[in-house]
NUPA-833079 format. One record per residue (C-alpha): residue number from 1; x, y negated, z. Coordinates in steps of 0.001 Angstrom, whole numbers, plus 500000, padded with zeros to 6 digits. Layout:
N
REC / NUM / X / Y / Z $
...
END
This chain:
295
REC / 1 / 486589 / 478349 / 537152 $
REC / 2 / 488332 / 481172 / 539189 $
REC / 3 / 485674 / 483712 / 537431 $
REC / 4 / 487323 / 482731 / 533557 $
REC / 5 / 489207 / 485091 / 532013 $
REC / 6 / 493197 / 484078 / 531615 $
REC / 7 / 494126 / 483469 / 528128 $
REC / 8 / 497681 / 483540 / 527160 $
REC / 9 / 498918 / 480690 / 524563 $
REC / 10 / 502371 / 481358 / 523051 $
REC / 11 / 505014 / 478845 / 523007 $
REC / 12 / 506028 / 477294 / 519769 $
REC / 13 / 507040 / 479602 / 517200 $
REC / 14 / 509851 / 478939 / 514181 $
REC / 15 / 508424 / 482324 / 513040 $
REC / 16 / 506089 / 481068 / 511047 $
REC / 17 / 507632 / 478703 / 508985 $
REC / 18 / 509997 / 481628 / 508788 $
REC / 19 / 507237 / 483529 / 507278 $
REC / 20 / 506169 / 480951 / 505265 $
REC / 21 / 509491 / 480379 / 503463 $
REC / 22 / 510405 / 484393 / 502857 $
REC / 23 / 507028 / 484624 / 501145 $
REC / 24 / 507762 / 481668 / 499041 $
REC / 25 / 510997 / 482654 / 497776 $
REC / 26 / 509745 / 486067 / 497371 $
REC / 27 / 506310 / 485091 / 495251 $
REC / 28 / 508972 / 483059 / 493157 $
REC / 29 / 511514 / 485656 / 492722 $
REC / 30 / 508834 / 487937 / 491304 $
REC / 31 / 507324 / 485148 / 489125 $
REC / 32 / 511145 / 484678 / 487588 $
REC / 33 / 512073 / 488087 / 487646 $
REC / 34 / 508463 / 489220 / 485902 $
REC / 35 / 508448 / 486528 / 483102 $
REC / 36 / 512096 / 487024 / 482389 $
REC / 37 / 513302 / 483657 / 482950 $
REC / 38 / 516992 / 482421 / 482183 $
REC / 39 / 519238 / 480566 / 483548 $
REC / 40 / 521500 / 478588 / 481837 $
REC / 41 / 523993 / 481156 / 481123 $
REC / 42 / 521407 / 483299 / 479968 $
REC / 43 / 521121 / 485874 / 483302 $
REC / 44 / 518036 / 486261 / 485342 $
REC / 45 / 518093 / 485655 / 488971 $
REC / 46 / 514600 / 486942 / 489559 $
REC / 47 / 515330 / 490418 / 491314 $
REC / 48 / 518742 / 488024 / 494000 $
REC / 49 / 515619 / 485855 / 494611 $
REC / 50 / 512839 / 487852 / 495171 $
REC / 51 / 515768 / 490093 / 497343 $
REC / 52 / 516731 / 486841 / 499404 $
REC / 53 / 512874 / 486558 / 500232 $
REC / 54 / 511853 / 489900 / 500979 $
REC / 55 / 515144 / 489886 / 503880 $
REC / 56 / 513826 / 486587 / 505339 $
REC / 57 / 510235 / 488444 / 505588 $
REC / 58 / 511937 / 491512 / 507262 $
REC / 59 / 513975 / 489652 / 510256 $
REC / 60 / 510578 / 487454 / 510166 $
REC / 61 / 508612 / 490826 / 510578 $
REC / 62 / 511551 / 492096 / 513170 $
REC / 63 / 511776 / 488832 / 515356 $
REC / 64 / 508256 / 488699 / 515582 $
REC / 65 / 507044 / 491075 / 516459 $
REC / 66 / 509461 / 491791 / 518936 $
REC / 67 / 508847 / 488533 / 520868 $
REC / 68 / 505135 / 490389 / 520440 $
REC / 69 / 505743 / 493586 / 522132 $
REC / 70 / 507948 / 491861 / 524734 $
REC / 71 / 505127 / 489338 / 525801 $
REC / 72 / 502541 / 492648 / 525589 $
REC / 73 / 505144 / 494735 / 527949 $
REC / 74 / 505398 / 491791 / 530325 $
REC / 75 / 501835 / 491668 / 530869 $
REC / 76 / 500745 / 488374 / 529456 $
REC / 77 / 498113 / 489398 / 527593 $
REC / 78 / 494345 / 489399 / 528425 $
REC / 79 / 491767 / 491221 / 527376 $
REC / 80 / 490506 / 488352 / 525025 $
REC / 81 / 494105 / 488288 / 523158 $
REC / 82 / 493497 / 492423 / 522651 $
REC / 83 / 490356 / 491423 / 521065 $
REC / 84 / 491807 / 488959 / 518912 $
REC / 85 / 494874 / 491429 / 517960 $
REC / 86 / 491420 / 493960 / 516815 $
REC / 87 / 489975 / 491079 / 515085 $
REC / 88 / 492967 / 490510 / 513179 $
REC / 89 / 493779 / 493834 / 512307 $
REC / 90 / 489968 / 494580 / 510979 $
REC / 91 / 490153 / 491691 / 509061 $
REC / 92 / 493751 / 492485 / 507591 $
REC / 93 / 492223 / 496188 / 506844 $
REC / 94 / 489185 / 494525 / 505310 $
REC / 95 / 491697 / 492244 / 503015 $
REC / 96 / 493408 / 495461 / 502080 $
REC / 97 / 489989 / 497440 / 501194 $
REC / 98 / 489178 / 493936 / 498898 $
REC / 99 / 492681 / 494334 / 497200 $
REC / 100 / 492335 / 497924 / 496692 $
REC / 101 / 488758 / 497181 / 495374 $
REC / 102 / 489642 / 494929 / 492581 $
REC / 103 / 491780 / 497502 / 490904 $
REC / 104 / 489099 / 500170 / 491009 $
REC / 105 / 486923 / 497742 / 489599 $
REC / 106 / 489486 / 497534 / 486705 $
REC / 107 / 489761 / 500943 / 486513 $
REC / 108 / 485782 / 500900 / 486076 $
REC / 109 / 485354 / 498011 / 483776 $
REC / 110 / 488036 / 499341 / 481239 $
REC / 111 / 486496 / 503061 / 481454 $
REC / 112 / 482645 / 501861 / 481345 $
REC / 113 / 482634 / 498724 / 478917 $
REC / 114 / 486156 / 497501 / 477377 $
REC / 115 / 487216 / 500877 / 476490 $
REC / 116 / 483845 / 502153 / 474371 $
REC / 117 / 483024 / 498505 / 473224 $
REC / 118 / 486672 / 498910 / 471432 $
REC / 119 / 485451 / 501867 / 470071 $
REC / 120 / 482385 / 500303 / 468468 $
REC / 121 / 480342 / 501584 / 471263 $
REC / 122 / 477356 / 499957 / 473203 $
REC / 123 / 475906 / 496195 / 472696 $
REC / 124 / 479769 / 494714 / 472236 $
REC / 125 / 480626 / 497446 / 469881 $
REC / 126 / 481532 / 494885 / 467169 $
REC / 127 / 484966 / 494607 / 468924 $
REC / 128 / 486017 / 497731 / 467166 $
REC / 129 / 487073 / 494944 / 464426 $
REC / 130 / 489805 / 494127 / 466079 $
REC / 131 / 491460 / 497689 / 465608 $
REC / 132 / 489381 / 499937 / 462943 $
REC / 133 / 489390 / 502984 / 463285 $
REC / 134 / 490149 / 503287 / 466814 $
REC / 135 / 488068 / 506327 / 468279 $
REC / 136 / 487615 / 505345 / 472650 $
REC / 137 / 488771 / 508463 / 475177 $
REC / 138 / 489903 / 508967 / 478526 $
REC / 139 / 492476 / 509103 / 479587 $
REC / 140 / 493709 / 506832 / 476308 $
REC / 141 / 496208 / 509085 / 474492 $
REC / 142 / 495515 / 507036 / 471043 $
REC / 143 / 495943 / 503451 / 472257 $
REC / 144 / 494500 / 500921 / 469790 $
REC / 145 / 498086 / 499447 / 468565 $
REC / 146 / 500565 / 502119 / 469140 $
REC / 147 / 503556 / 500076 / 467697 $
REC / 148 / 503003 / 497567 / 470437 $
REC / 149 / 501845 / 499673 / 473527 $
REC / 150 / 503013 / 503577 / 472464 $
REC / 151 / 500541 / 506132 / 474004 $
REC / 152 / 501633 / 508738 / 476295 $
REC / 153 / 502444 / 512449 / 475354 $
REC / 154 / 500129 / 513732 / 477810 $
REC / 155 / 498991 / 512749 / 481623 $
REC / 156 / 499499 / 513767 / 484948 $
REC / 157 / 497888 / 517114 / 486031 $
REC / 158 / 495764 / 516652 / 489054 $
REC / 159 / 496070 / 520239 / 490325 $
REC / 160 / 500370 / 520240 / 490790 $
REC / 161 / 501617 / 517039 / 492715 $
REC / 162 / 498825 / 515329 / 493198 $
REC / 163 / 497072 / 517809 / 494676 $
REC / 164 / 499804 / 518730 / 497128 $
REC / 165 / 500244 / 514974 / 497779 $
REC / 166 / 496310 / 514875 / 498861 $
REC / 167 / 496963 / 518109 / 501457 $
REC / 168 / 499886 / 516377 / 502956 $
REC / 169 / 498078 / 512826 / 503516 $
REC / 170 / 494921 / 514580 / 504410 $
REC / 171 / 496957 / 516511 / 507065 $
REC / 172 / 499230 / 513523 / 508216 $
REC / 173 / 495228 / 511931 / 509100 $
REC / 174 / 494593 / 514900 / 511330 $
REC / 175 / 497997 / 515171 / 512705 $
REC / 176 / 497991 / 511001 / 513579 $
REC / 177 / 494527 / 511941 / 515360 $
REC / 178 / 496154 / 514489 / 517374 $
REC / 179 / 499163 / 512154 / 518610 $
REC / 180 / 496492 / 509276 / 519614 $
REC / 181 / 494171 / 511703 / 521606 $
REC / 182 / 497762 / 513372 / 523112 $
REC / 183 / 498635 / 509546 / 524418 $
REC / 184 / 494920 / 508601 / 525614 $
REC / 185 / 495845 / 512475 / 527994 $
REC / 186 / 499451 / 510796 / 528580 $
REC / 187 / 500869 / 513995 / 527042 $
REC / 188 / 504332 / 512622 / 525830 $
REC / 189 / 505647 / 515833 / 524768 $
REC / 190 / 502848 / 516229 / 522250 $
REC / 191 / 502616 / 512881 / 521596 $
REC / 192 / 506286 / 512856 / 520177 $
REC / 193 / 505602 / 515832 / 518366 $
REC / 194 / 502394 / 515349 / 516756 $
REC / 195 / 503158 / 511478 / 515392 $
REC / 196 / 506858 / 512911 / 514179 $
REC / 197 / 505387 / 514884 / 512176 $
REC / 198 / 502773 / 513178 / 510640 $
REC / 199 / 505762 / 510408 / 509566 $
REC / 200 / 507456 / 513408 / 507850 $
REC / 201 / 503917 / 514383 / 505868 $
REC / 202 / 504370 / 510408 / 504787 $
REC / 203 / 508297 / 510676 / 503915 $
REC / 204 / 507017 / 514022 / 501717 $
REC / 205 / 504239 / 512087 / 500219 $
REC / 206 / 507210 / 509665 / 499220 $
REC / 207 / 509575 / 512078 / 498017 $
REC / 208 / 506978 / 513901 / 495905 $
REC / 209 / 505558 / 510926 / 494303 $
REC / 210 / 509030 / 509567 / 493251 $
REC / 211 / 509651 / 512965 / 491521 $
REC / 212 / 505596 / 512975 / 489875 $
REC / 213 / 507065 / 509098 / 488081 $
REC / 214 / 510025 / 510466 / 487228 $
REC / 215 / 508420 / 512950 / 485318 $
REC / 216 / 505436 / 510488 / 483883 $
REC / 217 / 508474 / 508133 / 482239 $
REC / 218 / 510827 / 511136 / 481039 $
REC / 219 / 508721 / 513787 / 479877 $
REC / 220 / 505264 / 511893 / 479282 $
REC / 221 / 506118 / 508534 / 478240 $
REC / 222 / 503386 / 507424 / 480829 $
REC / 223 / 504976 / 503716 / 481323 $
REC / 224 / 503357 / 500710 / 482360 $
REC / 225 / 503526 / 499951 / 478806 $
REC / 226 / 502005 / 502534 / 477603 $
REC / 227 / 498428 / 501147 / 476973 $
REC / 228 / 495581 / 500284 / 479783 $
REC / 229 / 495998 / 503891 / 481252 $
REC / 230 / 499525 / 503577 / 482400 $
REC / 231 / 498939 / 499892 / 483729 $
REC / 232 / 496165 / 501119 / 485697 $
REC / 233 / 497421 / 504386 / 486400 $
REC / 234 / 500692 / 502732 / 487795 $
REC / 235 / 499141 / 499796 / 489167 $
REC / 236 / 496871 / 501799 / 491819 $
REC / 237 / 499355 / 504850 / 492464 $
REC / 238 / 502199 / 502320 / 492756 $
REC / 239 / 500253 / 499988 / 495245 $
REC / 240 / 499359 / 502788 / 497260 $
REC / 241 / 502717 / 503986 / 497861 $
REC / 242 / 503979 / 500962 / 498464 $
REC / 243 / 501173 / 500723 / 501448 $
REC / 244 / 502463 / 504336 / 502363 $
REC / 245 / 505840 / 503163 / 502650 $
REC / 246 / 504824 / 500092 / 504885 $
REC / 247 / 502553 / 502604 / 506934 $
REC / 248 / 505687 / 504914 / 507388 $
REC / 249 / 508066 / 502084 / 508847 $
REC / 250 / 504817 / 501193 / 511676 $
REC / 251 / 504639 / 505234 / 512371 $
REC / 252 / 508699 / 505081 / 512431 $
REC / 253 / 508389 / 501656 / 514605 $
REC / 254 / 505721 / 503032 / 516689 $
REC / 255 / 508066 / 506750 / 517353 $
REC / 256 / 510449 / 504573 / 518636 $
REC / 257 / 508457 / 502751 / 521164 $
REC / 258 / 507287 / 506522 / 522156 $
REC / 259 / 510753 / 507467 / 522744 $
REC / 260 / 511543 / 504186 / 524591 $
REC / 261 / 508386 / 505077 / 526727 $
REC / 262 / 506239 / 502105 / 525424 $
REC / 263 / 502182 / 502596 / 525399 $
REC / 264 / 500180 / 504280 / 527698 $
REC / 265 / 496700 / 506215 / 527886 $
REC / 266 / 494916 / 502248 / 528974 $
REC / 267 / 497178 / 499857 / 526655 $
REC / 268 / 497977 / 501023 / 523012 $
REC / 269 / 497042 / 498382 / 520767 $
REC / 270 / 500377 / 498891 / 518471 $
REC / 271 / 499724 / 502638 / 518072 $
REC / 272 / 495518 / 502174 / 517353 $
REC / 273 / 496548 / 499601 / 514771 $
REC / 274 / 499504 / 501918 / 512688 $
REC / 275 / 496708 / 504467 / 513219 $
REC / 276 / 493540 / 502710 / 511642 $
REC / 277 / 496178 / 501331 / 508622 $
REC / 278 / 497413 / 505028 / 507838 $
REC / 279 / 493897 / 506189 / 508118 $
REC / 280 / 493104 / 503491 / 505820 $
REC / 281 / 495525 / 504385 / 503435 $
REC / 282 / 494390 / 507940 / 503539 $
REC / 283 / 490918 / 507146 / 502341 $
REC / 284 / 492560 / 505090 / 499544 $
REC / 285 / 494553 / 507826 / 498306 $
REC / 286 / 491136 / 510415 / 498242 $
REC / 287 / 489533 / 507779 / 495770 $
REC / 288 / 492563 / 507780 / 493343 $
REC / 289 / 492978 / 511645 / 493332 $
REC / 290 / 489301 / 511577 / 492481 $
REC / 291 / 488931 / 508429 / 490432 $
REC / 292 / 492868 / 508435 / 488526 $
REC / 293 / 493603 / 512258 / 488238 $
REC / 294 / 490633 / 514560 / 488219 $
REC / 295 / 487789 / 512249 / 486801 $
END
């Protein structure tokens, strides 16, 4: 028995149920706030809901894992639990390439079959009943009922923003790279340097993709309700920078363990798993410049 390995069980948790609750309230914030649903004196308190759950996530998120990197700093935890934590993180990762899948597949399905079949294209082209008339083309300028879901003046060029946003994620991979092989050599200096400034690439990504919708809603009238295009279009840039933003707050979370002194060259779980989700959401980002904005 004195040759097993010593596996670390953690004490009863409220965190959890914590978790359980925020998501709760959150899911049916959204649901109220998304189907527009009154109360009695006719105001909606979808978005104080959905707020209320989303700050019961965050001190869940905070608390923790706090009570995570505490246990991991005290040296409770085994090799098996850092197998489990890389379990769990490829398997989150793999969840996230799933999610990210299904809207591609979307993407796909509308651009390959609904879209020409509407058209009076291909084996289903007898759909073109439903709106005569209707000529099919991508990106969908000339939406089939333009009273109902108005078409956009014109798209997003893939050689302005875009572009630049690809350079700066594309660099923020190498610079992450550079930080992780600066802790394995226990070079702090660099380290701090290196994974600062791949969370400002990320902030920059941010900044310039808020100013790219800005421009879709005021000069393109590129909506979400501006046809398939603009639900699609939206729906995968939006994701994705909402999966930037959560990527920025680990980098932030994991420069301020650096600065505290946490991690070193042996034991850096936290960092490798900010690393592989930024990474991840890198590669993401390379398929919608290809598959959203230049194809």
């Amino acid at each position: 028995m004195s040759s097993h390995e010593h596996y670390y069980v953690p004490a009863q948790s409220k965190w959890p149920i914590i978790a359980t609750l925020g998501m709760l309230i959150s899911v049916f914030g959204v649901a109220t706030w998304f189907n527009d649903l009154k109360a009695e004196r006719g105001e909606s308190h979808g978005p104080l809901i959905f707020f209320v759950g989303g700050l019961l996530l965050a001190y869940m998120l905070f608390g923790w894992f706090g009570n995570v990197i505490r246990e991991g700093r005290s040296g409770l935890y085994s090799a098996q639990m850092n197998r489990s934590f890389r379990w769990g993180m490829s398997w989150f990762i793999f969840s996230e390439v799933m999610f990210f899948a299904a809207f591609f597949g979307v993407l796909f399905y509308v651009r390959m079959w609904t879209g020409p079949w509407l058209g009076g294209e291909g084996s289903k082209g007898i759909a073109n009943m439903l709106w005569p008339g209707f000529e099919y083309s991508w990106p969908m300028l000339d939406t089939p009922d333009p009273k109902l879901y108005p078409a956009p003046s014109g798209t997003i060029s893939p050689w302005g923003l875009p572009l630049l946003n690809t350079v700066l994620l594309v660099s923020s991979s190498f610079t992450l790279t550079f930080a992780h092989h600066a802790l394995r050599a226990d070079k702090r200096k660099a380290l701090k340097i290196w994974l600062a400034l791949t969370l400002l690439l990320g902030v920059a990504f941010l900044a310039l993709q808020v100013e790219e919708y800005i421009h879709a809603y005021s000069e393109l009238g590129l909506t979400l309700g501006s046809g398939i295009y603009g639900a699609t279009f939206f729906m995968l840039t939006g994701f994705h920078g909402a999966h930037v933003t959560l990527g920025a707050i680990m980098l932030t979370v994991m420069l301020i363990r650096v600065l505290r002194g946490h991690f070193s060259p042996d034991q850096h779980f936290g960092f490798e798993a900010a690393s592989w989700y930024w990474h991840f959401v890198d590669v993401v980002w390379v398929g919608l410049f290809i598959f959203v904005y230049v194809i």
